[in-house]
C-alpha positions as CSV (number, residue, x, y, z in Angstrom):
1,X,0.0,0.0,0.0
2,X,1.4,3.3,-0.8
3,X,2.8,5.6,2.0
4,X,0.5,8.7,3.0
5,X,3.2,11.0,1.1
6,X,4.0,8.7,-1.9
7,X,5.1,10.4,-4.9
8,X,5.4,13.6,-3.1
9,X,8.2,16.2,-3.3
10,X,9.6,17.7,0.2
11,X,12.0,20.0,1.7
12,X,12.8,19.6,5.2
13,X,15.5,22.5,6.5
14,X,17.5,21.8,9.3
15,X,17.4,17.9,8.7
16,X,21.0,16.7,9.3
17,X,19.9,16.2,12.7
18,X,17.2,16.1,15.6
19,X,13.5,16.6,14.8
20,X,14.4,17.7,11.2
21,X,16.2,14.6,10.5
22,X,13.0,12.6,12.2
23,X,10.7,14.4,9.7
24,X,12.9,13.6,7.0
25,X,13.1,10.1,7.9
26,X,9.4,9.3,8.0
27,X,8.6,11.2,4.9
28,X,10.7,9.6,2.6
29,X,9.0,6.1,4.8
30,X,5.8,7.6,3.9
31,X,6.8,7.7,0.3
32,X,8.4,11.3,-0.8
33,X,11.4,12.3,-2.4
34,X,13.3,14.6,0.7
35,X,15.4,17.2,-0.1
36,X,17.3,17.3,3.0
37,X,18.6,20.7,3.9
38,X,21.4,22.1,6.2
39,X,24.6,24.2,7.3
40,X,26.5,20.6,7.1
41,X,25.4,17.3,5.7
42,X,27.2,15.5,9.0
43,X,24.8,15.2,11.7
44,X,25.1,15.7,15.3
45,X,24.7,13.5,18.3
46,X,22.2,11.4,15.5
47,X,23.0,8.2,17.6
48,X,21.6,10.0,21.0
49,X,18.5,10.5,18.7
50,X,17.6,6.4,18.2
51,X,19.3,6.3,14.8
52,X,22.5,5.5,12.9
53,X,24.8,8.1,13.9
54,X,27.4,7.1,11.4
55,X,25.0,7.8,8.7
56,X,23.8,10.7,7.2
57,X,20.2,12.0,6.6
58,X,20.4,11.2,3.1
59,X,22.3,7.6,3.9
60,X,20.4,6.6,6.5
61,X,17.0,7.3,4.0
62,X,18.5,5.6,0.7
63,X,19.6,2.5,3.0
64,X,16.1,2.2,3.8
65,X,15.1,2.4,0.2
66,X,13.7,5.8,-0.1
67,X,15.1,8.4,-2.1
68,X,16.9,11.7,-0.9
69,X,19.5,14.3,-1.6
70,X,21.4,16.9,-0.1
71,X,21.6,20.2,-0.6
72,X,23.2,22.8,1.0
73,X,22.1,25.9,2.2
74,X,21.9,28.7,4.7
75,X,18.2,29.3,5.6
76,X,18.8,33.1,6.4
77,X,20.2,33.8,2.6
78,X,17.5,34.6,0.4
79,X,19.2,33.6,-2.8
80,X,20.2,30.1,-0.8
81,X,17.0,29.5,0.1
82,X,15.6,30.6,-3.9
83,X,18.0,28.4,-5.3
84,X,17.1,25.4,-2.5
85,X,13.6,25.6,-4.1
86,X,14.8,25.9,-7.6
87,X,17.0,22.5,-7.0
88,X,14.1,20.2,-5.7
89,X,12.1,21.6,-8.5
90,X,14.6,21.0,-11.1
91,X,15.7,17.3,-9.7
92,X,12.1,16.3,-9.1
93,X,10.0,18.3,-11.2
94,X,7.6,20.3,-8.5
95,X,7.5,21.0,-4.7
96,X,4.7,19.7,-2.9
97,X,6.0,19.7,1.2
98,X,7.8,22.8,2.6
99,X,8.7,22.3,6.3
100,X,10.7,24.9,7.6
101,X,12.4,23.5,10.7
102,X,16.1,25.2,10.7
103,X,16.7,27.3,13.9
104,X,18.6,27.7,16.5
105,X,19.0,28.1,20.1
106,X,19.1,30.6,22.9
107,X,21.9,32.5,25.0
108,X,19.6,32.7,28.1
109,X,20.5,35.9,29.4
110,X,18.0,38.8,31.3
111,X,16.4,41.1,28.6
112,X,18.9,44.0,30.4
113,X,21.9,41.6,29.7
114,X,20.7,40.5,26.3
115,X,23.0,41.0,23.1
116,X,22.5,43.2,20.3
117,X,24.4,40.7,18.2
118,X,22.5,37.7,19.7
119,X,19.0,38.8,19.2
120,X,20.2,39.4,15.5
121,X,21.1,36.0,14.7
122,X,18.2,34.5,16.8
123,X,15.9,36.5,14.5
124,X,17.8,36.0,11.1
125,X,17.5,31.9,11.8
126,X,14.5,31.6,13.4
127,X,12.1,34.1,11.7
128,X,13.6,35.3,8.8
129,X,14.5,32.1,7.6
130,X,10.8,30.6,8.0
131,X,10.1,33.6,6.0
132,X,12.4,33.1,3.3
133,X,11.3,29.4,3.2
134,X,7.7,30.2,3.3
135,X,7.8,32.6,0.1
136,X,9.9,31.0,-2.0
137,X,7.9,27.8,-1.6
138,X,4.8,29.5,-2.2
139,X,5.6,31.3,-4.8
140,X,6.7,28.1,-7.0
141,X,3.6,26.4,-5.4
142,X,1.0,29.0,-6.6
143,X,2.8,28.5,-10.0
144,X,2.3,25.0,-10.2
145,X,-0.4,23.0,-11.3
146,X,-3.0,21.2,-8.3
147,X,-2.4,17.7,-7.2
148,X,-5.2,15.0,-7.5
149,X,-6.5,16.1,-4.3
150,X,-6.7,20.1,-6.0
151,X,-4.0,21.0,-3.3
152,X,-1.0,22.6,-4.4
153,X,1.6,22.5,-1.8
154,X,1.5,22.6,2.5
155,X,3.8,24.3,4.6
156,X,4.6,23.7,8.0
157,X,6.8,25.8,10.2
158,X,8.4,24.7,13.3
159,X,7.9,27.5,16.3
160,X,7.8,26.6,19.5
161,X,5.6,26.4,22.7
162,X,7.3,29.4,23.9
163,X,5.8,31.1,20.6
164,X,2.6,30.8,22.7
165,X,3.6,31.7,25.8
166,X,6.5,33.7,27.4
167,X,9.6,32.7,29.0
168,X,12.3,34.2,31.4
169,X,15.5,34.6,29.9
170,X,14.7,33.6,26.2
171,X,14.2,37.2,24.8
172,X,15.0,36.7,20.8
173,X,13.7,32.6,20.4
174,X,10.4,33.8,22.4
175,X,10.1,36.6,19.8
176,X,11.2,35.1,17.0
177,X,9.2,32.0,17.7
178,X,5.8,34.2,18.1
179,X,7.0,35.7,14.9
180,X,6.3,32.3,13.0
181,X,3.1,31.8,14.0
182,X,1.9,35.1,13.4
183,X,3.3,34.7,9.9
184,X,1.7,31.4,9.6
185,X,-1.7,33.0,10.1
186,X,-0.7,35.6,8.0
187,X,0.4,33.1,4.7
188,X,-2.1,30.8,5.6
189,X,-4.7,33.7,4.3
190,X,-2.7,35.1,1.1
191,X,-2.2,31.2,0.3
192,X,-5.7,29.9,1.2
193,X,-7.1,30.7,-2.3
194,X,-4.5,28.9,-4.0
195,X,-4.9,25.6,-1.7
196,X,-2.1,25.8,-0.4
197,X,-2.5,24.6,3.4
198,X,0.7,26.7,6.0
199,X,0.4,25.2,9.6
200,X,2.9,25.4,12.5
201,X,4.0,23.1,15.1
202,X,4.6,24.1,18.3
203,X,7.1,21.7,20.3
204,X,7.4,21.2,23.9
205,X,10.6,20.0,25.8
206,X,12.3,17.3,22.9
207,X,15.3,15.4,23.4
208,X,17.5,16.4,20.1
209,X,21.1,17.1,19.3
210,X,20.2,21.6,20.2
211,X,19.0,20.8,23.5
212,X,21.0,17.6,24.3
213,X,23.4,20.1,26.5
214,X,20.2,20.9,28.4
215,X,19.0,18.0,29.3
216,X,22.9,17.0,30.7
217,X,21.9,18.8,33.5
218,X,20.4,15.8,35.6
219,X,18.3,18.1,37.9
220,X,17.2,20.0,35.2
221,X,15.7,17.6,33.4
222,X,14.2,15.9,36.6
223,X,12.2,19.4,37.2
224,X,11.3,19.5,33.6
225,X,9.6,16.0,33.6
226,X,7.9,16.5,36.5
227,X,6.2,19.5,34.7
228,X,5.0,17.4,31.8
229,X,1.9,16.0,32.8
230,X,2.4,12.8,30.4
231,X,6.6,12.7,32.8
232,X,8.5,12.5,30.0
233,X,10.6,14.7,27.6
234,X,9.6,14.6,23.8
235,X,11.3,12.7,20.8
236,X,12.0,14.0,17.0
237,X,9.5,11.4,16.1
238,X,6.6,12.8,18.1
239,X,6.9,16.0,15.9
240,X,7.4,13.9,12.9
241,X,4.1,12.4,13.2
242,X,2.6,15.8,13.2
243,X,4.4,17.1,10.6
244,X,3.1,14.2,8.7
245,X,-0.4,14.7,9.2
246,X,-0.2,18.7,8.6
247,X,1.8,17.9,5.1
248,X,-0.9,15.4,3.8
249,X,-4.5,15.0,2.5
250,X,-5.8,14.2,5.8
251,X,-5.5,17.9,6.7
252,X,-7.2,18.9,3.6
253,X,-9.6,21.9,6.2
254,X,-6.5,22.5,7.9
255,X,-4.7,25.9,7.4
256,X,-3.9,28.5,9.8
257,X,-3.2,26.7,12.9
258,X,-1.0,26.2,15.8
259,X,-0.7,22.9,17.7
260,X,1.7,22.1,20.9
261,X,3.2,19.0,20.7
262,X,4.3,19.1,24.4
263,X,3.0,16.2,26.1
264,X,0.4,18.7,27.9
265,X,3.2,20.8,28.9
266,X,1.2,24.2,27.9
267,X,-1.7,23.0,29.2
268,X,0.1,23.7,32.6
C-alpha cells in the first residue's frame, strides 16, 4: 500500500539532525522524495536520537530504500534558500512539502543583559529564515499546477511552545518563535485561495542534538519531567508524526493553525 506522502516532493531545512532529520526520515518512509537541507550534511549527536549516527540523513534514507538528496544551504540567505527551491524543482519536477524546521538556540541571558548581536542572529534563523522558506515555496507552489486532491503544496513551520507563551531569559527565540506563527496565520490567508495549506507546530521540551546540553543537567531535566503532565521529555518522532499529518491529504480543512506538541506541557 502506498505511504500517506507517496510520490510527493519535500524539503525539510535543518534535517542533518534532531526533529528535522526525524521528519525527513518518515517522509521519505511515507513515500516522498526529501530534499534534506542544512549548514553541514554530518549530523550531530544522531545516535543519541535512536538512529544511525554514522549515517547521514540522506544515507540513513537511501539505506532504507527511499530516495533523498542533499543540498546545501543557509536558511537566512535569500538567494540560498531561492535556489534550495529551484534544486528540488529541477531534480524532481515540483514541490509539494515545505517544512521549515532550521533554527537555533538561545543565549539565556536577562532582557537587560541580552546581546545586540545575539538577538540578530536568533531572528535572522528563526524568523527570517521561516520567512524566506515560506515565500519561496509559495511562490513556486502558486505557480504550479494542483495535485489530484486540487492542493498545491502545504507548509509547515516549526515554532515553538514558547511562541505561545512567554519565558524568562529567552528574549530573541520567544520573539522570533511568536514571529512564525503570526506569519503562519498571515500566509495561511494570502495562500488559502491557491490551496495551499501553512500550519505550525509548536514543540514542547524534545530530546535532540540543540537541546542535548540541556537536558545534561540531571536536575534540570528531573524538574522538567515533573512538569509534563504525560513525565517525559519529547522525541523527534513525536513531531514527525505531526508534521506528517499537517503535510498530507488528511489535513485537507487544515490551514492556519498552531498545535503544541508538548505532552500537555502548555496546558500547565
Amino acid at each position: 500500500m502506498p505511504g500517506r506522502l507517496h510520490n510527493k516532493v519535500a524539503i525539510v531545512t535543518g534535517s542533518a539532525s534532531g526533529i528535522g532529520r526525524a521528519i525527513a526520515l518518515l517522509f521519505a518512509f511515507e513515500g516522498a522524495a526529501v530534499v534534506i537541507t542544512d549548514i553541514q550534511e554530518s549530523s550531530r549527536l544522531a545516535a543519541a536520537e535512536g538512529t544511525d549516527g554514522h549515517l547521514t540523513t540522506v544515507q540513513e534514507i537511501e539505506k532504507a530504500g527511499g530516495k533523498a538528496v542533499f543540498v546545501k544551504a543557509n536558511i537566512a540567505v535569500a538567494s540560498d534558500v531561492e535556489a534550495l527551491v529551484e534544486e528540488a524543482v529541477t531534480l524532481f519536477g515540483r514541490l509539494d512539502i515545505m517544512v521549515n524546521n532550521a533554527g537555533t538556540g538561545e543565549d539565556l541571558k536577562k532582557i537587560w543583559e541580552y546581546r545586540e548581536e545575539h538577538w540578530d542572529k536568533i531572528i535572522n534563523i528563526n524568523l527570517k529564515g521561516v520567512f524566506l522558506g515560506t515565500k519561496y515555496a509559495s511562490r513556486q507552489m502558486v505557480a504550479q499546477k494542483a495535485s489530484a486532491s486540487g492542493d498545491k503544496g502545504w507548509i509547515v513551520n516549526i515554532a515553538s511552545i514558547w511562541g505561545l507563551a512567554g519565558q524568562t531569559n529567552y528574549t530573541g527565540y520567544t520573539a522570533a518563535k511568536h514571529g512564525v506563527i503570526g506569519l503562519t496565520k498571515t500566509a495561511a490567508l494570502d495562500c488559502a485561495p491557491h490551496r495551499i495549506h501553512v500550519n505550525a507546530l509548536c514543540p514542547g521540551f524534545t530530546n535532540s542534538a540543540m537541546t542535548h546540553h540541556v537536558f545534561s543537567d540531571e536536575a534540570l531535566k528531573t524538574r522538567l519531567l515533573e512538569r509534563h503532565p504525560f513525565r517525559g521529555l519529547g522525541e523527534g518522532k513525536d513531531i514527525a508524526r505531526a508534521a506528517l499529518f499537517l503535510s498530507s491529504e488528511d489535513a485537507s480543512w487544515v490551514t492556519g493553525v498552531s498545535i503544541p506538541i508538548d505532552g500537555g506541557y502548555s496546558s500547565m
